[in-house]
N, C-alpha and C positions, 0 to 999 in steps of 0.2 A: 813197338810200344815203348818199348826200353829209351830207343832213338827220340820220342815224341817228350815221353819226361825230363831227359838231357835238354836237351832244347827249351821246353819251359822252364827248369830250373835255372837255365844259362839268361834266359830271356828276363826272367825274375831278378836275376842277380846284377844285370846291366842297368831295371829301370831307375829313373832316379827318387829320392827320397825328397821327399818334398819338407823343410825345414818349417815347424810346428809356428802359427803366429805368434807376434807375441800380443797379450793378451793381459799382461800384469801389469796394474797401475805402481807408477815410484811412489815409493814416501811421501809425506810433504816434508816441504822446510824445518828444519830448526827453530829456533827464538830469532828473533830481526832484532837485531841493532839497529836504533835509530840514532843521527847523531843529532846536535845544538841544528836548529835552522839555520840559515842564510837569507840576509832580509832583502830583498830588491823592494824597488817602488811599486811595484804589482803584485809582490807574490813574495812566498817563501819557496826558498828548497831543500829536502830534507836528502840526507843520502840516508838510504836504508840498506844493509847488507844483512847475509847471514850464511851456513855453510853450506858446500855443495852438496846436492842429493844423487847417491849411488843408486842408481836404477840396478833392480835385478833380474833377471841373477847375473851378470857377466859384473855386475858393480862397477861401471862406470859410468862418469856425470853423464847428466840430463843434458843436453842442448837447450833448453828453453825454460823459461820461468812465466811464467803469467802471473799482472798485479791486478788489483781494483783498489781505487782510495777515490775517498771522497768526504762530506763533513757529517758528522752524527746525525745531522736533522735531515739527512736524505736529498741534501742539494751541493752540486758541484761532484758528479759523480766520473770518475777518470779511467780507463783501462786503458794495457799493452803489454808488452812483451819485454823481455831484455835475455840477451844470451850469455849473460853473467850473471854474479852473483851480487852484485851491486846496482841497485834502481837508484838514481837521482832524481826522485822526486817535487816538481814543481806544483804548489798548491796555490791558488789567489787566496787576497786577503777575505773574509767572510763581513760582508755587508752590517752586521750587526757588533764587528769589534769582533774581542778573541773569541775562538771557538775553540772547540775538539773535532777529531775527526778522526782517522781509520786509512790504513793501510793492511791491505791483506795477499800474501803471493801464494803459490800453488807450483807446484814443478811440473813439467811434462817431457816425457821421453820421446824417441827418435820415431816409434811407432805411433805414436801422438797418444799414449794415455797418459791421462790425466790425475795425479794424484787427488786421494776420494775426497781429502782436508785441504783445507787452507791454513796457512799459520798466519796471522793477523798482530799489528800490534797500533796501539794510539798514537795520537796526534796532537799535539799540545800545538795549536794555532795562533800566531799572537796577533794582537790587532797591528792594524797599517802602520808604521814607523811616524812619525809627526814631528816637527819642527812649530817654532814658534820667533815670531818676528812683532818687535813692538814698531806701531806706527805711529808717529807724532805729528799731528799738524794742525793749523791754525782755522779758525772757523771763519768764514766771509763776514765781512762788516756791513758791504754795501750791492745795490743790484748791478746788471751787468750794464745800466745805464751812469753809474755813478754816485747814485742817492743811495741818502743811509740805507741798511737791512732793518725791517721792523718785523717779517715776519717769516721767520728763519725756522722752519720745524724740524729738519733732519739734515744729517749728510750722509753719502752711500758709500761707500766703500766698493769696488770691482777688483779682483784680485785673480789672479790664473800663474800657473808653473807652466813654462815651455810654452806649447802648444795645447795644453787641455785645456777643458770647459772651463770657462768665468763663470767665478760667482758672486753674489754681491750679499754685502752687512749695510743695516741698516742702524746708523748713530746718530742717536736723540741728539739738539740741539742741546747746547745749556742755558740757551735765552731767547728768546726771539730777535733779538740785537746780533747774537754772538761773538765774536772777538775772542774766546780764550784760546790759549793753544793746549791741548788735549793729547793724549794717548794713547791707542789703543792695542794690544798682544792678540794679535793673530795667528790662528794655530792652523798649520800647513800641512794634509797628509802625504808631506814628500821630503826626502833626507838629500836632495840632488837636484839640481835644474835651477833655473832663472823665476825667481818671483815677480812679475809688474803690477801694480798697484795706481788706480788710477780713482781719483775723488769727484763728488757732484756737491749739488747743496740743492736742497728741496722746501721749496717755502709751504706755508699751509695751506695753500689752494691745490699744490700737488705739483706745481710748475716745476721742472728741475734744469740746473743747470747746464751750460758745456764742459766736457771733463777737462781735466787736470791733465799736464803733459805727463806719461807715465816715469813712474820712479822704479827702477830692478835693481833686485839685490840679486847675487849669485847665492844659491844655497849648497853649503856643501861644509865638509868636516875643516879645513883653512878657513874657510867665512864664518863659522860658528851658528848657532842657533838663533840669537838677537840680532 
C-alpha cells in the first residue's frame, strides 16, 4: 500500500500544470491625439496617436489596436487594425462640405481580449480644398455660316481636371447680337492637376454650337489660384 501511494504521489508530482487562460481584458487607450489634417484632392488624413496599453498582469504592450471612424451622420463608416500606436487615418471629403466625424480605438491582447471601452475622439472634417480660375472670353457675333448673330441666348462652359468628370455652366448671353468680352471665376474642387475649358454658344431655338479648341491651365501652388 505504502508502495501504491509513492507512486501516485510520484505520478502526481510529474503530471503537468496546465497554465490558467488568460481571460482579462487590457485597458483601453488613453486620450488620442489628433493632429492638423493633411488635405489631398480626395480626402484628408489625420494621424491619430496615443499611449501604449499595458495588458495584465505581466504589463506588457498589447500587439493590436482596433479603430472605427466614420462621419457623425452615420455615413462613410471605416475599420482596421494597426500594430502601433499611431493610425494614419484617411477620411474622403463629405458630400455636403465640412463635416464632423469620429474616431474611436480599442486595444486587444495577444489572447485576443478585447478591452470593454473604447477611447474615441472628433473629427473636425474640412470641406474639399477649391481653387478658383477667372475665365475671360469673347461672345460670337456671327453664325457658323457667316451672317450676323441675332439670336444668341447662352454660352456653356465644359470644364474637367485631369481625367475626371466634365461639367458644364451655363452663361446667359448679354444680347442677342453678343460681342462683349466677358468674364467669368470658376471655382475648382482641386488644389493640383490640369484644368481644360472648352466653350459653345447656344442660340434660342436651343441649336448649339461646335466647341472651342480647349485652353489648360496647370493648377498648382507655382501657377497660383487665378
Amino acid at each position: 500500500m505504502r508502495a501504491v501511494l509513492i507512486g501516485l504521489a510520484l505520478l502526481l508530482a510529474a503530471s503537468p500544470v496546465w497554465a490558467q487562460s488568460d481571460i482579462t481584458p487590457p485597458p483601453p487607450p488613453g486620450p488620442l491625439t489628433v493632429g492638423k489634417p493633411a488635405l489631398q484632392s480626395t480626402g484628408a488624413t489625420f494621424k491619430v496617436s496615443w499611449e501604449a496599453v499595458l495588458d495584465p498582469p505581466a504589463n506588457v504592450p498589447v500587439p493590436v489596436y482596433r479603430w472605427t471612424a466614420g462621419f457623425n451622420d452615420g455615413s462613410g463608416p471605416l475599420q482596421g487594425a494597426v500594430a502601433s500606436t499611431v493610425l494614419m487615418l484617411r477620411l474622403p471629403y463629405h458630400a455636403s462640405g465640412a463635416s464632423s466625424g469620429f474616431v474611436c480605438v480599442l486595444a486587444e491582447d495577444a489572447a485576443g481580449n478585447v478591452s470593454l471601452g473604447a477611447t474615441c475622439a472628433t473629427l473636425a472634417i474640412p470641406a474639399r480644398p477649391t481653387t478658383t480660375h477667372t475665365i475671360d472670353y469673347r461672345e460670337p457675333t456671327t453664325k457658323a455660316d457667316g451672317t450676323p448673330l441675332q439670336g444668341l441666348a447662352s454660352l456653356r462652359l465644359y470644364w474637367r481636371v485631369d481625367d475626371g468628370p466634365e461639367t458644364v455652366v451655363t452663361l446667359p448671353a448679354s444680347s442677342p447680337t453678343g460681342g462683349l468680352v466677358r468674364s467669368f471665376v470658376l471655382t475648382v474642387p482641386a488644389t493640383s492637376g490640369t484644368l481644360s475649358v472648352t466653350l459653345t454658344a447656344v442660340d434660342v431655338s436651343g441649336n448649339e454650337s461646335a466647341r472651342t479648341a480647349p485652353t489648360t491651365k496647370v493648377i498648382g501652388p507655382a501657377a497660383g489660384g487665378e
